[in-house]
Every structure is written in structure tokens, then in C-alpha cells.
DOMIBA-927634 format. One record per atom (N, C-alpha, C): residue in one letter; y, x, z. Coordinates in steps of 0.02 Angstrom, whole numbers, padded with zeros to 5 digits, always signed. Layout:
BEGIN
AYXZ ...
END
This chain:
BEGIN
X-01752-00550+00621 X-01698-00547+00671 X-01636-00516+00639 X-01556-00565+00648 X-01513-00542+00635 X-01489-00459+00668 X-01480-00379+00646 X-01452-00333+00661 X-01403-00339+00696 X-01398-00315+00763 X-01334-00331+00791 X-01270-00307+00759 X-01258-00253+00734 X-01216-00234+00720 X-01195-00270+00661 X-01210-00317+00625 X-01179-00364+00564 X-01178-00427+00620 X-01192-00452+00682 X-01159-00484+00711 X-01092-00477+00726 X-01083-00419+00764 X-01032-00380+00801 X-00985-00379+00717 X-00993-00366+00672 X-00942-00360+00616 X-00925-00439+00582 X-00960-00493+00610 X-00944-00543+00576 X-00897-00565+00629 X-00911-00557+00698 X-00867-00581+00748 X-00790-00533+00711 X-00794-00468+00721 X-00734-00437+00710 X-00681-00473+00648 X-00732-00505+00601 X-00697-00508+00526 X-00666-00589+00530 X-00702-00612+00585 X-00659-00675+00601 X-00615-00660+00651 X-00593-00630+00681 X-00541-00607+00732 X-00492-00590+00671 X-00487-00550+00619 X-00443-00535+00587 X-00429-00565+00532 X-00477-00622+00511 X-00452-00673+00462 X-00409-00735+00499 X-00424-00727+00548 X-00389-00787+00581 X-00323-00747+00586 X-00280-00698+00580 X-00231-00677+00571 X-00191-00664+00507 X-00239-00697+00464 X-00212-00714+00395 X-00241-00670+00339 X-00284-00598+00378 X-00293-00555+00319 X-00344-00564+00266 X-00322-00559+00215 X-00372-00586+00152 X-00436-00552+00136 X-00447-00496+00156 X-00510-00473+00144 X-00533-00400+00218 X-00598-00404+00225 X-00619-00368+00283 X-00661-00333+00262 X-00656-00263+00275 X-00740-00230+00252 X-00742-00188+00300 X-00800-00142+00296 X-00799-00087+00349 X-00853-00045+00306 X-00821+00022+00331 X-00838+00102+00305 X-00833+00139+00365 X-00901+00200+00381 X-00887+00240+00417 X-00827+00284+00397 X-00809+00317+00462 X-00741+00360+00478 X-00764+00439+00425 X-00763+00431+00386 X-00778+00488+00343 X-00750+00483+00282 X-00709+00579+00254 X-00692+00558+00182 X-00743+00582+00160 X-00772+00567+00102 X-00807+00606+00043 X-00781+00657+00020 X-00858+00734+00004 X-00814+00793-00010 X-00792+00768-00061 X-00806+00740-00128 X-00779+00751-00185 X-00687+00734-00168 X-00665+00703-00109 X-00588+00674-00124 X-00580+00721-00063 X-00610+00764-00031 X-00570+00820+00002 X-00551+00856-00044 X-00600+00890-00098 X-00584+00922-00151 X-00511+00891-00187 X-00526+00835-00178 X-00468+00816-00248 X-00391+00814-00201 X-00401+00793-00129 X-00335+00807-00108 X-00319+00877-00072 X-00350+00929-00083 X-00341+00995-00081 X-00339+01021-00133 X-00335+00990-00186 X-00305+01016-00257 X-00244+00980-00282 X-00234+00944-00251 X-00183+00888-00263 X-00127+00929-00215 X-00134+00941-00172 X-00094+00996-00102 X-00083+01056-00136 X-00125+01085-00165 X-00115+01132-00202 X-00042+01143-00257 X-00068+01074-00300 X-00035+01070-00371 X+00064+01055-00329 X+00045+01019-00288 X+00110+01009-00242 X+00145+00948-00270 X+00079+00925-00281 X+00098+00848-00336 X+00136+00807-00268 X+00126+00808-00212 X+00153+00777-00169 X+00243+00775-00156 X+00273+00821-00203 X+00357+00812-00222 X+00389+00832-00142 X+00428+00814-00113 X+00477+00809-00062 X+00425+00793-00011 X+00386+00750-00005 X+00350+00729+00043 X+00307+00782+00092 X+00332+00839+00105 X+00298+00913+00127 X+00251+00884+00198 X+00261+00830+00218 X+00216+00793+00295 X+00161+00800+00259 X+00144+00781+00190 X+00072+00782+00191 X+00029+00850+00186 X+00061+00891+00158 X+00023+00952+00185 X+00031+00992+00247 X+00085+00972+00292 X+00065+01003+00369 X-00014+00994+00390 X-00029+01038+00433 X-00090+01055+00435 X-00116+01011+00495 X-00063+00975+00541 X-00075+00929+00588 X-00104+00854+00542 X-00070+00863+00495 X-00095+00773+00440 X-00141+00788+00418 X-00164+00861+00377 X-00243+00856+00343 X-00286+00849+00421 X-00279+00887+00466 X-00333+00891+00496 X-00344+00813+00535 X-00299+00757+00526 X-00304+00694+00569 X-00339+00650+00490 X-00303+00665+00436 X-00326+00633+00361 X-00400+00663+00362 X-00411+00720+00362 X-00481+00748+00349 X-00531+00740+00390 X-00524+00736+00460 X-00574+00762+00500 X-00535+00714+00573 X-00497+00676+00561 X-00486+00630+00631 X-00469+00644+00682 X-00417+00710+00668 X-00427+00762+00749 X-00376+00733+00778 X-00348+00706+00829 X-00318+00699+00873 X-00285+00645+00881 X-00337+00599+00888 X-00305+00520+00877 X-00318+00486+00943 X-00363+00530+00978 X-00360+00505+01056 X-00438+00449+01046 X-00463+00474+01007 X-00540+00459+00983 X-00560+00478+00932 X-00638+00460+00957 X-00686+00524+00897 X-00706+00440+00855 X-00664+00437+00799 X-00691+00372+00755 X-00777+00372+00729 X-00797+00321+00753 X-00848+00313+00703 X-00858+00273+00633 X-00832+00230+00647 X-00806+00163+00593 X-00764+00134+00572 X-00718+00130+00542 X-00673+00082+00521 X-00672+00007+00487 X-00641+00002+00520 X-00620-00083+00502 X-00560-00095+00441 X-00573-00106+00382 X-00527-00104+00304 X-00495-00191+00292 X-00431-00167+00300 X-00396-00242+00320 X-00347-00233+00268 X-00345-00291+00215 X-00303-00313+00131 X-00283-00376+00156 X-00195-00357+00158 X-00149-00432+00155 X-00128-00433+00097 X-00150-00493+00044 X-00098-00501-00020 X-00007-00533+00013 X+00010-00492-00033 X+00093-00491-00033 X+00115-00546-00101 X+00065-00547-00152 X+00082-00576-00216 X+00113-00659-00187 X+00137-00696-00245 X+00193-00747-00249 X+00209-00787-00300 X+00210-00797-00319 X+00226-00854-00356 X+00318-00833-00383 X+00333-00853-00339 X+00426-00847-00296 X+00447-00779-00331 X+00403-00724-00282 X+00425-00649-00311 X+00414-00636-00401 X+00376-00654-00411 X+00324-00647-00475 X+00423-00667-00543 X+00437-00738-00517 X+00486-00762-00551 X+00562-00724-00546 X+00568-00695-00479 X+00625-00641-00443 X+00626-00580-00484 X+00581-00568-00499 X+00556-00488-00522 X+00560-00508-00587 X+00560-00559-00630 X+00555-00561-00682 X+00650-00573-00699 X+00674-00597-00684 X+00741-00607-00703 X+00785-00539-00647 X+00757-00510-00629 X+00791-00441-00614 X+00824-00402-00685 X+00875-00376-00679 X+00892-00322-00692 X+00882-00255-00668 X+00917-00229-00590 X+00912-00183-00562 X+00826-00196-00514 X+00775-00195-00526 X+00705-00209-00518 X+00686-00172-00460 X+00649-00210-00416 X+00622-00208-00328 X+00562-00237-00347 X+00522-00181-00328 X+00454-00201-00301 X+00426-00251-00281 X+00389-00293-00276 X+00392-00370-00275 X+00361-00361-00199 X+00323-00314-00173 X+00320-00284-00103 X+00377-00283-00042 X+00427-00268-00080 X+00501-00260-00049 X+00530-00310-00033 X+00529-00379-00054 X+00570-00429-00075 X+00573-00461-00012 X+00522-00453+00021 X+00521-00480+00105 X+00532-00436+00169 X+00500-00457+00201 X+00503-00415+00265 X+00474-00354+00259 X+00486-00329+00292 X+00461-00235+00320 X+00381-00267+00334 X+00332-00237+00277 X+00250-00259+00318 X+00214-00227+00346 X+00273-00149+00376 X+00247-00134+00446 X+00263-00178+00519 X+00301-00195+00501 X+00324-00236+00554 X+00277-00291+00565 X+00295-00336+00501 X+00229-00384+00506 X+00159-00374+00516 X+00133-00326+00479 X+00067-00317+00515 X+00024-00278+00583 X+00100-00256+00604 X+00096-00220+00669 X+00083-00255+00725 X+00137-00330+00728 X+00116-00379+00762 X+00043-00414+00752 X+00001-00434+00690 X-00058-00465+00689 X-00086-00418+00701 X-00089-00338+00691 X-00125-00298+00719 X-00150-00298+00785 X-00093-00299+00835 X-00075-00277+00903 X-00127-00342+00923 X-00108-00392+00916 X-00147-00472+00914 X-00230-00456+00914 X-00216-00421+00848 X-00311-00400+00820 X-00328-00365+00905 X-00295-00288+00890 X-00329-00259+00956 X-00358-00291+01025 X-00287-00328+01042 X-00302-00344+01097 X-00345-00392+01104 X-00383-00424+01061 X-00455-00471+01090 X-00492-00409+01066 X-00503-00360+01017 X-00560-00320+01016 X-00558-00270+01089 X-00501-00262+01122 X-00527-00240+01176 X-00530-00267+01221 X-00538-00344+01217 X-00562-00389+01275 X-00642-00416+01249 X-00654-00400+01198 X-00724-00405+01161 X-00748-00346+01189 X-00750-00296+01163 X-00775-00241+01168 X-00728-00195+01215 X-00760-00188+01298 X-00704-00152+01349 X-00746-00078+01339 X-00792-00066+01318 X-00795+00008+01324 X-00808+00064+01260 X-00759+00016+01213 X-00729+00048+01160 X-00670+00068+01139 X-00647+00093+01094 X-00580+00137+01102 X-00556+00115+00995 X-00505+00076+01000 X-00470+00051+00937 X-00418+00079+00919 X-00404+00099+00861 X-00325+00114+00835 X-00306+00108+00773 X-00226+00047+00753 X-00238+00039+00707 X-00166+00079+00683 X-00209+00069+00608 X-00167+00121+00546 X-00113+00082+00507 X-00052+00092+00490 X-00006+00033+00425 X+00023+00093+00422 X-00008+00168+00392 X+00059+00202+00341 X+00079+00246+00372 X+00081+00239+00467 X+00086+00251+00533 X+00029+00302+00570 X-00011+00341+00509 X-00042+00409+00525 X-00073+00432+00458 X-00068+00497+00473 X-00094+00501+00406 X-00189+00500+00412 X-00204+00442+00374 X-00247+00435+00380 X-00280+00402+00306 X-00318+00410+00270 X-00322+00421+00191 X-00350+00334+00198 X-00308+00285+00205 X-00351+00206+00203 X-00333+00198+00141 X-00312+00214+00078 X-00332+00207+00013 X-00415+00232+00009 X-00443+00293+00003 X-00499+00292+00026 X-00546+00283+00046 X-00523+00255+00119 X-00574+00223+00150 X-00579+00159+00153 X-00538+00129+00113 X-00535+00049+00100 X-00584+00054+00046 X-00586+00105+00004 X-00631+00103-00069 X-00697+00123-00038 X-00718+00149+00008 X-00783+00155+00039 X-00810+00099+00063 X-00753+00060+00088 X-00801+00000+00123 X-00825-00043+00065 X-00822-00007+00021 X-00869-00052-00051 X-00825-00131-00063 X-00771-00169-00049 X-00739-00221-00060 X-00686-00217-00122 X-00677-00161-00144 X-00628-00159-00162 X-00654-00092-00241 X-00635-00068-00300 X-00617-00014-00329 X-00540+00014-00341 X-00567+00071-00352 X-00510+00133-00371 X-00487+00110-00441 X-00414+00092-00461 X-00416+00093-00542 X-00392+00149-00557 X-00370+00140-00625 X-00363+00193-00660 X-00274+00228-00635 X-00259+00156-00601 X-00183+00212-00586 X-00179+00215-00526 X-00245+00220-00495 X-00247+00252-00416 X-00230+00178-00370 X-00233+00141-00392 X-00212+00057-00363 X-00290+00048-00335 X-00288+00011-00274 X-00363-00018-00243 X-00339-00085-00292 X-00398-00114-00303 X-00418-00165-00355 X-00471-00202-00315 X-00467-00279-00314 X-00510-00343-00262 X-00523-00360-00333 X-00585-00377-00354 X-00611-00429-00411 X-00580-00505-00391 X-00563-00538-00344 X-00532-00589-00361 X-00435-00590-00351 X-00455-00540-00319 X-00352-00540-00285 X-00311-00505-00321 X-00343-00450-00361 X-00295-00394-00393 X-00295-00366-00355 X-00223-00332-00358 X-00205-00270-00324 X-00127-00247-00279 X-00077-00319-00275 X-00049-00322-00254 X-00075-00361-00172 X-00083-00309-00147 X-00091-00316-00064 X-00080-00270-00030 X-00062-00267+00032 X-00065-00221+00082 X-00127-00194+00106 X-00123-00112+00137 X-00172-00095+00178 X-00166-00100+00250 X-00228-00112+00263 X-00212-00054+00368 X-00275-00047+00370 X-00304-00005+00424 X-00347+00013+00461 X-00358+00028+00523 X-00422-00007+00557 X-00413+00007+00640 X-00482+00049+00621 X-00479+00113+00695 X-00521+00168+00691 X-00539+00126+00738 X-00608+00134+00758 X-00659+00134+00827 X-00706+00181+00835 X-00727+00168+00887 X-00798+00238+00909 X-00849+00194+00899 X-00816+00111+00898 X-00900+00062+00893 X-00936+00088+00798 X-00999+00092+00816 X-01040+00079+00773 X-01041+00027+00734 X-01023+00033+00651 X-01030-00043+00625 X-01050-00029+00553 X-01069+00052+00552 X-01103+00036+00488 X-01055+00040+00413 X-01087+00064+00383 X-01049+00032+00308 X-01063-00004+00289 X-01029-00023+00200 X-01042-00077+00164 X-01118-00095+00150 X-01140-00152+00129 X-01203-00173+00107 X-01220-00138+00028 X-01265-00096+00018 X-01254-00085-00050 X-01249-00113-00113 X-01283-00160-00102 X-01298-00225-00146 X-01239-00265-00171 X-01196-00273-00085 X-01134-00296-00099 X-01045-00233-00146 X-01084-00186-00130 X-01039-00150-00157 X-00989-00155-00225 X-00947-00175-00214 X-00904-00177-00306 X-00893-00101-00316 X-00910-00115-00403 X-00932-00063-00441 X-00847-00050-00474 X-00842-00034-00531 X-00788+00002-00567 X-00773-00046-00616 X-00718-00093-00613 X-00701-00128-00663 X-00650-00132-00742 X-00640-00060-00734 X-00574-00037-00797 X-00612-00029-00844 X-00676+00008-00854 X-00699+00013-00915 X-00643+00065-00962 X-00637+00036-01026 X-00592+00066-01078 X-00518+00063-01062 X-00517+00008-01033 X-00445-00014-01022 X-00388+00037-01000 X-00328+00038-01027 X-00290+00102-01024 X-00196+00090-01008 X-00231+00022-00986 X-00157-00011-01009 X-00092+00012-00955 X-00139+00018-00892 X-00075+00062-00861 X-00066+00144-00859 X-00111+00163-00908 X-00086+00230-00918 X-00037+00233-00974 X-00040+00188-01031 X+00007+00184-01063 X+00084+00162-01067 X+00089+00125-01011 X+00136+00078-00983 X+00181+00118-00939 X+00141+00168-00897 X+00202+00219-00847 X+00249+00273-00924 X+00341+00251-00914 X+00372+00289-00941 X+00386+00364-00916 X+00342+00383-00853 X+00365+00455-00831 X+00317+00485-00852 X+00254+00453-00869 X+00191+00500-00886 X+00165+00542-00814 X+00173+00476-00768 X+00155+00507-00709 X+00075+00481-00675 X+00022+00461-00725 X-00039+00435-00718 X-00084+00472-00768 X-00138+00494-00737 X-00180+00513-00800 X-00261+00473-00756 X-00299+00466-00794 X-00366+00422-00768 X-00378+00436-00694 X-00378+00398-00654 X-00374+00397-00590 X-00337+00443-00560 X-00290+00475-00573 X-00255+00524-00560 X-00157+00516-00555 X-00139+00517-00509 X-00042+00528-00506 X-00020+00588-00485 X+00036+00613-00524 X+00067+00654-00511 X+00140+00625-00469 X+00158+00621-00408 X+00180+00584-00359 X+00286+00624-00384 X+00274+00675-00414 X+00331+00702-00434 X+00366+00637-00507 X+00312+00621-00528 X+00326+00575-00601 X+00343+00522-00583 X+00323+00474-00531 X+00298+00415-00519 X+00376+00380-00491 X+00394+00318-00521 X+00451+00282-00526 X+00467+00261-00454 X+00407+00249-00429 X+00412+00239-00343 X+00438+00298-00300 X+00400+00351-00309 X+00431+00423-00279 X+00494+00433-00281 X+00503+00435-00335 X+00596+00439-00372 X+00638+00394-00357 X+00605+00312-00329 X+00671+00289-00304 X+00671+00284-00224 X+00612+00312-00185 X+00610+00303-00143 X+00595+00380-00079 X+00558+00399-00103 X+00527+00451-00064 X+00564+00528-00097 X+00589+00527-00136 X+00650+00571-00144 X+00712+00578-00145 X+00731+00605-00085 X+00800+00582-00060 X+00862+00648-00066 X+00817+00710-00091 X+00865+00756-00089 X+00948+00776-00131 X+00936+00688-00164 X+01001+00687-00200 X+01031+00633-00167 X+01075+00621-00158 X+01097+00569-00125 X+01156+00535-00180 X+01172+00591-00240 X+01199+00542-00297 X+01167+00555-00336 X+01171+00513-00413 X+01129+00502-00459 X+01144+00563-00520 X+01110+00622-00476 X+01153+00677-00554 X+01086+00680-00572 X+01125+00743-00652 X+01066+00736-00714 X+00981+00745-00685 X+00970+00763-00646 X+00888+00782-00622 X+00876+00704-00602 X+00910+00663-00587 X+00873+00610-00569 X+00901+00545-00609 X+00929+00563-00657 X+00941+00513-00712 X+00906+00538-00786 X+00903+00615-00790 X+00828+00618-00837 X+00760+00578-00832 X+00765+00520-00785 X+00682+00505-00764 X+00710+00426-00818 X+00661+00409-00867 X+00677+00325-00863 X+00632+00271-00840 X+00668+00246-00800 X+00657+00213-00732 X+00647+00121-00764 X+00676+00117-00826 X+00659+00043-00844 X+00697+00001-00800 X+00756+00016-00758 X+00778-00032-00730 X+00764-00055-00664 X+00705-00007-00637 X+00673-00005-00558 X+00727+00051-00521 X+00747+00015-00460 X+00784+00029-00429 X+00755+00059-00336 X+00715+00014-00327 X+00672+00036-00271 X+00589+00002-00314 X+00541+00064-00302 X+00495+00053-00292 X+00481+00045-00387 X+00409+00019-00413 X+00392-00020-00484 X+00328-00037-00467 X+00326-00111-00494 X+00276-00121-00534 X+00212-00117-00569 X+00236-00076-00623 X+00236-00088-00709 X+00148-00076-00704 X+00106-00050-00690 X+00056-00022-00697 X+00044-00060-00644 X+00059-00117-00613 X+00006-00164-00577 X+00026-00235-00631 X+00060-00250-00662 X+00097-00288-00698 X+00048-00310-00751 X+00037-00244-00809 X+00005-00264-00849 X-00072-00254-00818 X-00097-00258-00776 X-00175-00260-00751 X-00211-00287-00787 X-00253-00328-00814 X-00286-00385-00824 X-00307-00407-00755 X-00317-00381-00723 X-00358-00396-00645 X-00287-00420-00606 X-00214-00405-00627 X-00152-00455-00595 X-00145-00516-00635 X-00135-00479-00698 X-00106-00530-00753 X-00167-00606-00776 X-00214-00579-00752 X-00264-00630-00759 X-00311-00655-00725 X-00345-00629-00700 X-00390-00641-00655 X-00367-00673-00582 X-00318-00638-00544 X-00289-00661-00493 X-00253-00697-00498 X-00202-00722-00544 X-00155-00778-00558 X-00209-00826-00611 X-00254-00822-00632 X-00291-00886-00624 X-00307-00918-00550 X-00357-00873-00525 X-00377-00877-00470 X-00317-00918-00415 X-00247-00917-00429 X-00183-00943-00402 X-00179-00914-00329 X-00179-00844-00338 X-00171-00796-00287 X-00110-00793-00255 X-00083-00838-00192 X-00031-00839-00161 X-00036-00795-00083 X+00023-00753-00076 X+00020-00738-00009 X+00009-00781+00047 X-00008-00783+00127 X-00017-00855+00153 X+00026-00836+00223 X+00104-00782+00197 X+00136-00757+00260 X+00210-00760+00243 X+00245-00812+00252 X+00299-00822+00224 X+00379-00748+00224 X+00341-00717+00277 X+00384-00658+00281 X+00403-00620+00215 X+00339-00626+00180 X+00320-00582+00131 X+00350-00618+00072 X+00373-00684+00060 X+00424-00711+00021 X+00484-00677+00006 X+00503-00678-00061 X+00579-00657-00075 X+00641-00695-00024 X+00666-00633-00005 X+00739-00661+00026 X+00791-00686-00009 X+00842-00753+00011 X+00872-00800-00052 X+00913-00742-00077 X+00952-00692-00043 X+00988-00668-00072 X+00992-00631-00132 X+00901-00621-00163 X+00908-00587-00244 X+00914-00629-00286 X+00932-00688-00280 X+00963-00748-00327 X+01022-00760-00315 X+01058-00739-00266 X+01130-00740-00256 X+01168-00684-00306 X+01217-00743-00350 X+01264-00674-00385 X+01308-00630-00344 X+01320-00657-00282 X+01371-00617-00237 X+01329-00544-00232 X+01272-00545-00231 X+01217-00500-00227 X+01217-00461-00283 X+01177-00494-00315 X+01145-00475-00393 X+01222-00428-00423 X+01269-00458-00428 X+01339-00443-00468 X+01365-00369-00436 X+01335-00345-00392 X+01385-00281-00351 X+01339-00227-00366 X+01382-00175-00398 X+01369-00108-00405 X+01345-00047-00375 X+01368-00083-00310 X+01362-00041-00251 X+01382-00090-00193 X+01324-00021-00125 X+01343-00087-00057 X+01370-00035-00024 X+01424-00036+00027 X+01451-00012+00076 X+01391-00008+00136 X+01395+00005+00165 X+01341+00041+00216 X+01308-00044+00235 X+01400-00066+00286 X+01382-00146+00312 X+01349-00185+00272 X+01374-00199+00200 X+01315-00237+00167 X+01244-00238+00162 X+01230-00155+00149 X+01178-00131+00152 X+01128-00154+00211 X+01161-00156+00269 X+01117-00150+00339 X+01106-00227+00329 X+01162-00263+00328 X+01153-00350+00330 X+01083-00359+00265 X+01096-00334+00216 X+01035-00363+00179 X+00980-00336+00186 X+00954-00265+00216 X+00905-00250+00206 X+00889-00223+00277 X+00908-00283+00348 X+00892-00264+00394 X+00806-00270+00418 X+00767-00245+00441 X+00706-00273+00431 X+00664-00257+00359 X+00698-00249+00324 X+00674-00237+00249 X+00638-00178+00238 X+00578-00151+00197 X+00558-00090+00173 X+00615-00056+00144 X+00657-00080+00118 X+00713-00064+00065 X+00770-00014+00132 X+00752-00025+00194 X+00808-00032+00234 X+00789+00054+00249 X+00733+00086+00242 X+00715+00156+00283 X+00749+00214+00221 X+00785+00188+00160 X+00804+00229+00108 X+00869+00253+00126 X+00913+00197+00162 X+00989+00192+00183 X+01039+00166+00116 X+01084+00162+00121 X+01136+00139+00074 X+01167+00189+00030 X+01149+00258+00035 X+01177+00293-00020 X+01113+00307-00062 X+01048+00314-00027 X+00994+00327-00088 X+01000+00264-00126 X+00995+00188-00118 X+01019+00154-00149 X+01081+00139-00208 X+01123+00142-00176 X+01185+00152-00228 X+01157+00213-00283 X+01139+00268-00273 X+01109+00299-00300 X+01055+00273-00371 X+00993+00221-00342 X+00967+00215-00385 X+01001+00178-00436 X+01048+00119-00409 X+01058+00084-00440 X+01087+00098-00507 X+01115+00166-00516 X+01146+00195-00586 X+01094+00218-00627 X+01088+00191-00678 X+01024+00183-00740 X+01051+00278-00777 
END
């Protein structure tokens, strides 16, 4: 006799593939001590830079222990949209001033907030005397983690979740429930695929990766994005070399073998046109300007991830 509860998860995983998402797993609502340890030493080291939300004591205790989410989670549901492209892949390559190939489209909170909302509402017309809530970035809630628990996915070496066929350019989310669903199959579990491989520790110019490990103060993304306490480009934030990334990098998903090969054999296309480059990073009217005035700014990056930085952290990065 089929287990109900791998019924109840196959129904769920077609409710949310039919919304386009590329891969489904599920992990109970629990971190492992070993990564409480490591992000209470990580809190410690204050590797977390500007970003001081993550050590308020309201985010560990909702990241750690689930407190006050308006349910006692039992399970989670681990939901991967690839963002990768074809389109972006070629955008990003004839860049100069370099955007995240993540960025190049729509805001994918936005987007996946709507297939989310979609998701919920048949799981709580499926299941009426259960209690759902989903995650995009939008609590602090450790779904790097718990995406790597639901056994679908590994940790690489530069802290990137890694799919054996997709890579590692995708999105996360997570919906909490109180339903029972079990973890991964062990059997099915993916194991650790880097081996020796070192190539994106050698590849970050801030020296902000060490074996599964970031220092979030180093990291080319932090610096063009999540540190805002300069709003012009003086010497503390032009000592960093940035390679030409302006919002967001790359470089250490770039040279992968698991991007560079495996998934672009595989001909790993996003299947959400949002997530396409907007025409305007092929426009020289674009590409050619030094700087945007606020209005430009808002017109191009309305909707955009690029858009929550504003127009002076921008102008900002843009000076090498």
C-alpha cells in the first residue's frame, strides 16, 4: 500500500509544477545543530556587513526555531525556479558595467509571489484544516538550508544550492505547513558533487569564499547591493575589484562545471518569460550613460530587483 503522505506530496508537487517550478522537494521544518552552530558563529564574526536584520533576535528566533509565523511548521515544501537563458547568458557576456543575469528581468519576488499566492490557494482548498505560508526572501527563514535538507539539491563550495541537472542559477521559496509530509527519501538524496574542484574559490577577486564558507563583507554582491552606507563611490568602496559588476556577480556560478556544463548541455532554459533580459541592456541609449537621473532610473528599473538599490547606489556602482 501506497503511504499516504507521499500521496499527499505528489498531489502538492503537481500543484506547483503546474506553476512552472522546476524542482519540488520537501524537508521537515528544522535547522540542523551543526548550521545553528555555523550561523551563530557567522553572527558572531559579523560576517553579515550592514545587513544588522539578521542578527535581531526577532529573525534568529523565526530562522532558528519558527517562532512567530502564526504556525507551528512541521514541513516544508522546497520550491527552485531556474532564471538561466540563453538571451541573458549572451547580455552578460557583452556587458561591460555587469548585472547579475538574475536581475535582467523582473523583480522574482513579485513573480513568484503571484504563482505562490495561486500555489496556496488550492492547498488551502485541498487541505482546509491546515495552515500554509510561503517564503521568497520575505522572512527570515534559512530556505538555503532547508532546500539542502530536502535532499534535491547540494551545498557547493561557494555556498550556491547546486541541482545535478539545472546548476545553480535558480530561485528559492518556501511554503511552511503544520501538514505532515515527511522528508526526503534517503536513497533519493543527492550527495556532494565538487569533490576537488576549486574553481570558484579561485575565481572570487575579493577573497570572499573559503570551502563552503562567505564572508558576506567580501562578496561582490554585498558591495554592490546590500551596502548602501556610501551613497558615492569613495576609496572604501573602490578598494574592492569588482571586475566590472555593477549590481550583483556571477563569477563563481559562471565557472561551475555544474553551469558551464552540465546544465547548458542539458539546454537549461527558464520557462517564465519575465525572467528574460529587458531590450533595454542592448540599447546604446542605455548601455552609453554614465549615470541615470532618478527618472531614468525609475523608468528602467521599475519592477526590477535592480529597482530596491535606488539611483544613487547605482550611479555609485557604476564607477570602476
Amino acid at each position: 500500500m501506497t503511504n499516504p503522505i507521499y500521496q499527499i506530496r505528489s498531489q502538492i508537487k503537481t500543484i506547483c509544477e503546474a506553476e512552472g517550478f522546476s524542482f519540488v522537494g520537501f524537508a521537515e521544518a528544522k535547522i540542523p545543530d551543526s548550521d545553528l552552530k555555523h550561523l551563530d558563529q557567522w553572527i558572531r564574526e559579523n560576517r553579515f556587513g550592514n545587513m544588522t536584520w539578521f542578527a535581531k533576535d526577532h529573525a534568529v528566533g523565526i530562522r532558528n526555531r519558527f517562532e512567530n509565523l502564526g504556525l507551528a511548521p512541521k514541513s516544508v515544501v522546497c520550491l527552485g525556479f531556474v532564471y538561466r537563458s540563453t538571451q541573458a547568458d549572451e547580455v552578460v557576456s557583452r556587458m561591460e558595467s555587469k548585472v547579475s543575469r538574475y536581475a535582467l528581468g523582473s523583480d522574482y519576488h513579485i513573480v513568484l509571489k503571484d504563482k505562490g499566492n495561486r500555489i496556496l490557494k488550492t492547498l488551502r482548498t485541498e487541505f482546509p484544516g491546515n495552515k500554509f505560508r510561503q517564503s521568497i526572501d520575505s522572512l527570515p527563514v534559512a530556505e538555503k538550508i532547508l532546500t539542502r535538507e530536502s535532499g534535491i539539491v547540494w551545498q557547493g563550495k561557494n555556498t550556491n544550492l547546486i541541482h545535478p541537472t539545472l546548476g545553480s542559477y535558480f530561485f528559492l521559496s518556501t511554503i511552511l505547513t503544520d501538514l505532515e509530509l515527511g522528508g526526503p527519501v534517503p536513497e533519493e538524496i543527492v550527495t556532494d558533487h565538487c569533490g576537488s574542484c576549486r574553481k570558484c574559490l579561485d575565481v572570487c577577486p575579493t577573497g570572499a569564499l573559503e570551502e563552503y564558507k562567505m564572508d558576506a563583507r567580501k562578496c561582490i554582491s554585498y558591495l554592490t547591493i546590500e551596502d548602501r552606507e556610501e551613497t558615492e563611490a569613495t576609496d572604501s568602496f573602490l578598494q574592492w575589484d569588482r571586475q566590472g559588476w555593477v549590481y550583483g556577480c556571477d563569477l563563481c556560478q559562471e565557472v561551475c562545471p555544474w553551469n558551464a556544463n552540465v546544465a547548458k548541455r542539458n539546454g537549461v532554459e527558464t520557462k517564465e518569460p519575465e525572467f528574460l533580459p529587458r531590450t533595454f541592456w542592448t540599447d546604446p541609449q542605455f548601455t552609453e550613460k554614465e549615470f541615470l537621473t532618478k527618472e531614468e532610473f525609475d523608468s528602467y528599473f521599475k519592477d526590477s530587483p535592480i529597482e530596491r538599490v535606488g539611483f544613487e547606489i547605482w550611479n555609485r556602482n557604476l564607477k570602476q
